[in-house]
C-alpha positions as CSV (number, residue, x, y, z in Angstrom):
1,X,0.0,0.0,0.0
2,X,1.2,3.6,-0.9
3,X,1.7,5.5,2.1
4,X,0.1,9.3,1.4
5,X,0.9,11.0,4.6
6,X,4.6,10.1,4.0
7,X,4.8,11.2,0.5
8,X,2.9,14.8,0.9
9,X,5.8,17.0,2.2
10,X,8.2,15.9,-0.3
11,X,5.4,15.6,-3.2
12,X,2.4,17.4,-2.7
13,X,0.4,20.5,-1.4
14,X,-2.9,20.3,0.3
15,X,-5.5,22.6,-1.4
16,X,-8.8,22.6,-0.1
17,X,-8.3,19.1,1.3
18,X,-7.4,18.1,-2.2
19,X,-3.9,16.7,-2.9
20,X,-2.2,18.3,-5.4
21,X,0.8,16.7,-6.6
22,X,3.8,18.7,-7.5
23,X,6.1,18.0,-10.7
24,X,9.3,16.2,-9.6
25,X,12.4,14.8,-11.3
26,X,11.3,11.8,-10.2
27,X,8.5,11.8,-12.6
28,X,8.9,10.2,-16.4
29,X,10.0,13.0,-18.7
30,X,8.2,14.1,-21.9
31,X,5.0,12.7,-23.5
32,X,7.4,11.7,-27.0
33,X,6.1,8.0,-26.0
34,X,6.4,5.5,-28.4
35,X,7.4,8.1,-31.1
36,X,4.4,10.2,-30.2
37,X,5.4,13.9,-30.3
38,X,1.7,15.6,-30.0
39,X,-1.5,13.9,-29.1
40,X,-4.5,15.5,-30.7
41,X,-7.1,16.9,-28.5
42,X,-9.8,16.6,-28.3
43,X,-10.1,13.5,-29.7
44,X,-12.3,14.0,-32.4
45,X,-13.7,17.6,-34.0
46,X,-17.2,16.6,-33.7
47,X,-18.8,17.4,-30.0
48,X,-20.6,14.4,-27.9
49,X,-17.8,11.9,-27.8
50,X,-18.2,11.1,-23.7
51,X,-17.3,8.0,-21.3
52,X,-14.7,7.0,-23.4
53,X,-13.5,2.8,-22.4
54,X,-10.7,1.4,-24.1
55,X,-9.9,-2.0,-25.5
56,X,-6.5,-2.4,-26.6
57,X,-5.8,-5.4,-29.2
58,X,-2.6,-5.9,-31.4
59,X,-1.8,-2.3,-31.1
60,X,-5.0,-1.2,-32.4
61,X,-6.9,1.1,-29.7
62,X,-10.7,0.7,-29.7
63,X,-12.5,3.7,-27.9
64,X,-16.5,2.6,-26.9
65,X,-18.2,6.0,-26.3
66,X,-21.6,7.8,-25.1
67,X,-22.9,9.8,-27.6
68,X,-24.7,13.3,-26.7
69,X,-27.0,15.3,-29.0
70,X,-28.8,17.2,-26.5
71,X,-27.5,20.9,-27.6
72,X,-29.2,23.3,-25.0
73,X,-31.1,21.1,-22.9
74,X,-29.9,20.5,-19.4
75,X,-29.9,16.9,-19.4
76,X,-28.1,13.8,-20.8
77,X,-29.7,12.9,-24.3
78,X,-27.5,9.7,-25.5
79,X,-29.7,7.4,-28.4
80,X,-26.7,5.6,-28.5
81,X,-22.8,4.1,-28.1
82,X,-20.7,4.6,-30.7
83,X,-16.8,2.5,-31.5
84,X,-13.6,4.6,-32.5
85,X,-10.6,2.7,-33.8
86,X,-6.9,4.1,-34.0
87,X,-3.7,2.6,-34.9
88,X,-1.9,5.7,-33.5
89,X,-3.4,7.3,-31.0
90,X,-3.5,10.7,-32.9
91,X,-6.7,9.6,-35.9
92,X,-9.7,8.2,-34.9
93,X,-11.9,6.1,-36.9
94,X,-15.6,5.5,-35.9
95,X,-16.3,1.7,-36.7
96,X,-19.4,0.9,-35.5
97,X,-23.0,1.8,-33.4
98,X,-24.6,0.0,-30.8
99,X,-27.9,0.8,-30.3
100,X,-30.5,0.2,-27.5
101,X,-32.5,-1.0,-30.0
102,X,-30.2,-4.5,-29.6
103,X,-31.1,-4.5,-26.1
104,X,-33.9,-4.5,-23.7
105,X,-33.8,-1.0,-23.2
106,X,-35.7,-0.9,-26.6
107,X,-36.1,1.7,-29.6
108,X,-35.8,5.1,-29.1
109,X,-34.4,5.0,-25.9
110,X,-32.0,8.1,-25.2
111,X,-30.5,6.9,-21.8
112,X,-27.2,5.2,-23.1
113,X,-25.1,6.0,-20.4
114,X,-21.3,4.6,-20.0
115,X,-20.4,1.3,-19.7
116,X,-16.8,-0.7,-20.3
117,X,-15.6,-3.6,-22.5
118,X,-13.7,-6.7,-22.0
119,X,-12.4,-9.6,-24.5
120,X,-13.4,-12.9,-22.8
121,X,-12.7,-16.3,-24.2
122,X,-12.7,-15.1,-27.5
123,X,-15.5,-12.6,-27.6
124,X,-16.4,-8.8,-26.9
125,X,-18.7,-8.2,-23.7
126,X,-20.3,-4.5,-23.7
127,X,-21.1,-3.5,-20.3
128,X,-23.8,-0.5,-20.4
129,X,-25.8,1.9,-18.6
130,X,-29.8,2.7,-18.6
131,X,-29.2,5.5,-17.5
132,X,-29.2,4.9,-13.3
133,X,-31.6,2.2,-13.1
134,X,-29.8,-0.7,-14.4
135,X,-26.4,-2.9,-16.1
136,X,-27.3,-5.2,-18.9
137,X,-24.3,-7.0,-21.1
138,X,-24.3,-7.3,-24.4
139,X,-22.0,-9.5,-26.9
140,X,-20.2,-9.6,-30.4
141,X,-17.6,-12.2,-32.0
142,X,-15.2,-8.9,-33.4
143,X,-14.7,-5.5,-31.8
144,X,-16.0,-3.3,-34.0
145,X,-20.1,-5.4,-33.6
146,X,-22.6,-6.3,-34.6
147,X,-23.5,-6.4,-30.7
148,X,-26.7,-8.6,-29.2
149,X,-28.1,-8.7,-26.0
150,X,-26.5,-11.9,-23.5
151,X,-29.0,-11.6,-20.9
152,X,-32.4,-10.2,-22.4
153,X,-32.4,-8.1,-18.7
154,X,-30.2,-6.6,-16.6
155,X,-27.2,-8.0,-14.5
156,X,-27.5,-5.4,-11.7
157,X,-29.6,-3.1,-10.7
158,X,-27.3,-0.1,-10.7
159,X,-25.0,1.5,-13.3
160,X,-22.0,3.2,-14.6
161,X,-20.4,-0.3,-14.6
162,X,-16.4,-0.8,-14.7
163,X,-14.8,-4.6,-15.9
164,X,-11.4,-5.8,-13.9
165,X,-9.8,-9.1,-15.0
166,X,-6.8,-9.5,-12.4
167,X,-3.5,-11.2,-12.7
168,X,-4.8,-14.4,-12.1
169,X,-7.8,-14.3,-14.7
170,X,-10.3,-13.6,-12.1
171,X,-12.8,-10.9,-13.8
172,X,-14.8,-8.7,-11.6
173,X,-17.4,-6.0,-12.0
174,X,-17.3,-2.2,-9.8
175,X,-20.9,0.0,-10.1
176,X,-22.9,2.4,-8.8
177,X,-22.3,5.8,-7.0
178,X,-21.8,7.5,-3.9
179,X,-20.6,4.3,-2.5
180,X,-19.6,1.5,-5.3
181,X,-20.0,-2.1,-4.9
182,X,-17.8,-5.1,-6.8
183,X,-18.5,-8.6,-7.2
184,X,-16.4,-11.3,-9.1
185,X,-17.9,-12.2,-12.3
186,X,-18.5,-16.2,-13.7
187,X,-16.5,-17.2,-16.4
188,X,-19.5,-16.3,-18.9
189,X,-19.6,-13.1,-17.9
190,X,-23.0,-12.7,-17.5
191,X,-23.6,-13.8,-14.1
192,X,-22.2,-12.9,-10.5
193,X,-20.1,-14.9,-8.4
194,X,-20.9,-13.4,-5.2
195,X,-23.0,-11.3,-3.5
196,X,-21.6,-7.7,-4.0
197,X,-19.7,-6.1,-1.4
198,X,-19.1,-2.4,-0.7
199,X,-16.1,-0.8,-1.1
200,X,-14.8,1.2,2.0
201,X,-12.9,3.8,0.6
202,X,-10.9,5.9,3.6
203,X,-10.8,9.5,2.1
204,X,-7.7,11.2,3.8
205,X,-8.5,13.7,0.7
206,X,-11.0,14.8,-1.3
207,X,-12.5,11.8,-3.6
208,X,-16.3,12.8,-5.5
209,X,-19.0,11.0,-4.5
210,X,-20.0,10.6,-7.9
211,X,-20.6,7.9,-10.2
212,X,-18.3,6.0,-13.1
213,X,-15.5,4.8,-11.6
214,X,-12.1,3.0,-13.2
215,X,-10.2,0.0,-11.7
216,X,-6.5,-0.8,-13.5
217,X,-3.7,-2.5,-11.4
218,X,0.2,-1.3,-11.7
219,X,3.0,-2.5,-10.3
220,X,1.0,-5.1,-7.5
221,X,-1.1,-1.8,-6.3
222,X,-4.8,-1.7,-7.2
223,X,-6.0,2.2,-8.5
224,X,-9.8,3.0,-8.0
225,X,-10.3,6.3,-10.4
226,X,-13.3,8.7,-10.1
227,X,-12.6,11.7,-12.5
228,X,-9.3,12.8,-12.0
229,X,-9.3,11.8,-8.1
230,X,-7.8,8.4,-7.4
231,X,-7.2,6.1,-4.2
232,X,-4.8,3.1,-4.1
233,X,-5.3,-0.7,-2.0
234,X,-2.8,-4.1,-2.4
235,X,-6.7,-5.9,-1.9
236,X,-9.1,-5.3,-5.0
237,X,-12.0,-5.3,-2.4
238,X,-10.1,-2.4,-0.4
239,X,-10.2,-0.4,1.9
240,X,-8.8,2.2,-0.2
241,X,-7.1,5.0,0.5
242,X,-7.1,8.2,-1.5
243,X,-4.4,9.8,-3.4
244,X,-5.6,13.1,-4.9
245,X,-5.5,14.6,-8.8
246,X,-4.2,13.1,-11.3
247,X,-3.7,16.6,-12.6
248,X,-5.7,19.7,-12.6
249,X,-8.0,21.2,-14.8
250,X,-9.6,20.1,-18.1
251,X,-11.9,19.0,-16.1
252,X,-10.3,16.5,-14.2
253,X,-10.7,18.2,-10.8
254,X,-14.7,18.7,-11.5
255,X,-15.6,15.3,-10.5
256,X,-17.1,14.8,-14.0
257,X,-14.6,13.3,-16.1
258,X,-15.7,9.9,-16.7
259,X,-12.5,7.9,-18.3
260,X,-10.9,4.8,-18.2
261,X,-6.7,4.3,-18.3
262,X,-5.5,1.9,-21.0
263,X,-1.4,0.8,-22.1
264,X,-0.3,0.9,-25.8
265,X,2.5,-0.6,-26.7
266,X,3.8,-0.5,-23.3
267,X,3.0,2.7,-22.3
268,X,-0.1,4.2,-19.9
269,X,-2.6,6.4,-20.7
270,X,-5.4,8.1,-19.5
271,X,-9.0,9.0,-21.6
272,X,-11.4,11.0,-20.2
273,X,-14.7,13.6,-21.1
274,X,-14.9,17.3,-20.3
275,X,-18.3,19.1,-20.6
276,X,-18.1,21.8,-22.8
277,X,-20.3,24.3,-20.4
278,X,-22.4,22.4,-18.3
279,X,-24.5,24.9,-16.9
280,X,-25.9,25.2,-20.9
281,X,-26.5,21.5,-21.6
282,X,-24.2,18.0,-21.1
283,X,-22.5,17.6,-24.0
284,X,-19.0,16.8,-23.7
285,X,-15.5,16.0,-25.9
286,X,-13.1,13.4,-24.8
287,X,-9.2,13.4,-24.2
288,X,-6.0,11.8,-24.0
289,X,-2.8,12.3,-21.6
290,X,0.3,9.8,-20.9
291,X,0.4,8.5,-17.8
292,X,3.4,8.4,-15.6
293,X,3.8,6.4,-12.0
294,X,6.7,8.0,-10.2
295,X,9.2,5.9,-7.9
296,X,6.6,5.7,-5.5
297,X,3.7,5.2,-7.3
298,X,1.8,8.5,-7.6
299,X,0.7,8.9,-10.6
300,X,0.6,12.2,-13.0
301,X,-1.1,13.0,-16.5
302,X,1.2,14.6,-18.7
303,X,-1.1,17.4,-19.3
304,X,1.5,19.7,-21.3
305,X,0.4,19.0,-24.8
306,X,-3.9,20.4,-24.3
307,X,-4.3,23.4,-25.3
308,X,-4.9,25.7,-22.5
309,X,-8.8,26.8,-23.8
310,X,-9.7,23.6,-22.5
311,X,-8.2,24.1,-19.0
């Protein structure tokens, strides 16, 4: 387990009760990863691209994205999800739709809030949202679709819904808000393990009590993301025990940015959504930043290359 208290004199600042960690020599230099001089953001020129989730297969980088239209309305209008494909991180390709209309939550729906997706003995599991009321699972044989419903109904009866599958090849599934839940999955993916247990989450520093959260594992530690805030155990079902920011600003310090972090060809990464003025309506563009861990493990988006209109 990281130790926070030991690391914030020599690392961080406290600001509002929110860690903010400083930039150190200890820290990876540069975002030139992998030949990569600029990353283009946001990702795409057209607005709505939100919850971004990754899938990451033979250097290709699938993104599996929300999809909002509602321009001036105060609420989340999302018909559908919609698949982006890269070979470089810097172009992205839309590849394919799913629609609700392959689901139970039927024609016309407009609640197509985020979900997450996971290879599993040889196929593509899409995780998704009704909006808050449920989790249903839907599957395909290739990346890019055609996706069908697995279940005909939903999994869980809560949402936002993240996929782990640890070291050993256990999968697990983390939902909900204000205090998330996680459960170890069957090997078909469409069925729970075990009853689902809470996860304690001891915040010595700020940490939203929002919805979406991301699980990834590095180096042996377990990192339980919400936004840009983040909070570290060595036991996937916790306690954990926050960290702070990730970075500051493009909106990763709002408590909004629903993201996921991915590697690519050996390298981390973190993609996230901004809104583009929420107090007008929720439509939102997603982004890219490396991802360093420094000695300790603290990690730090390498924010340098954004634009600073999107701060």
């Amino acid at each position: 387990m990281i130790n926070r208290r030991s690391l914030l004199k020599s690392f961080g600042i406290l600001t509002g009760g929110t860690m903010v960690l400083k930039y150190s020599p200890l820290f990876a230099a540069g975002s030139n990863l992998n030949g990569i001089k600029e990353l283009t953001n946001p990702l795409i020129d057209t607005p709505g691209m939100s919850d971004p989730h990754a899938l990451v297969e033979n250097d290709i980088c699938y993104l599996y994205t929300g999809h909002d239209v509602g321009f001036g309305i105060p609420d989340w209008v999302m018909p559908d999800w919609r698949i982006y494909r890269s070979s470089d991180l810097l172009s992205w390709e839309r590849v394919g739709t799913i629609s609700p209309e392959d689901n139970y939550m039927g024609k016309g729906n407009t609640s197509c809030w985020a979900g997450d997706i996971v290879k599993r003995n040889g196929k593509y599991f899409w995780y998704f949202s009704n909006r808050k009321e449920s989790t249903g699972v839907m599957v395909a044989s290739q990346p890019e679709g055609p996706f069908t419903d697995a279940l005909g109904k939903p999994l869980v009866d809560s949402f936002d819904p993240s996929i782990f599958v640890d070291e050993d090849d256990t999968p697990y599934i983390i939902y909900g808000e204000h205090t998330y839940k996680i459960a170890r999955l069957k090997d078909s993916m469409i069925e729970l393990d075990e009853e689902p247990k809470d996860i304690v989450i001891d915040r010595t520093s700020f940490f939203p009590d929002t919805d979406k959260n991301s699980l990834h594992k590095h180096n042996g530690i377990y990192y339980l993301s919400c936004s840009g805030y983040y909070a570290t155990s060595d036991n996937i079902y916790g306690p954990y025990v926050t960290l702070g920011l990730v970075g500051k600003g493009f909106g990763l310090d709002t408590g909004y940015a629903h993201g996921d972090y991915l590697t690519w060809k050996g390298d981390w990464y973190h993609v996230w959504c901004r809104y583009r003025d929420r107090s007008k309506d929720r439509i939102r563009d997603s982004f890219i930043a490396p991802v360093h861990y420094d000695k300790n493990g603290l990690m730090h988006d390498d924010l340098s290359h954004i634009d600073t209109r999107y701060r």
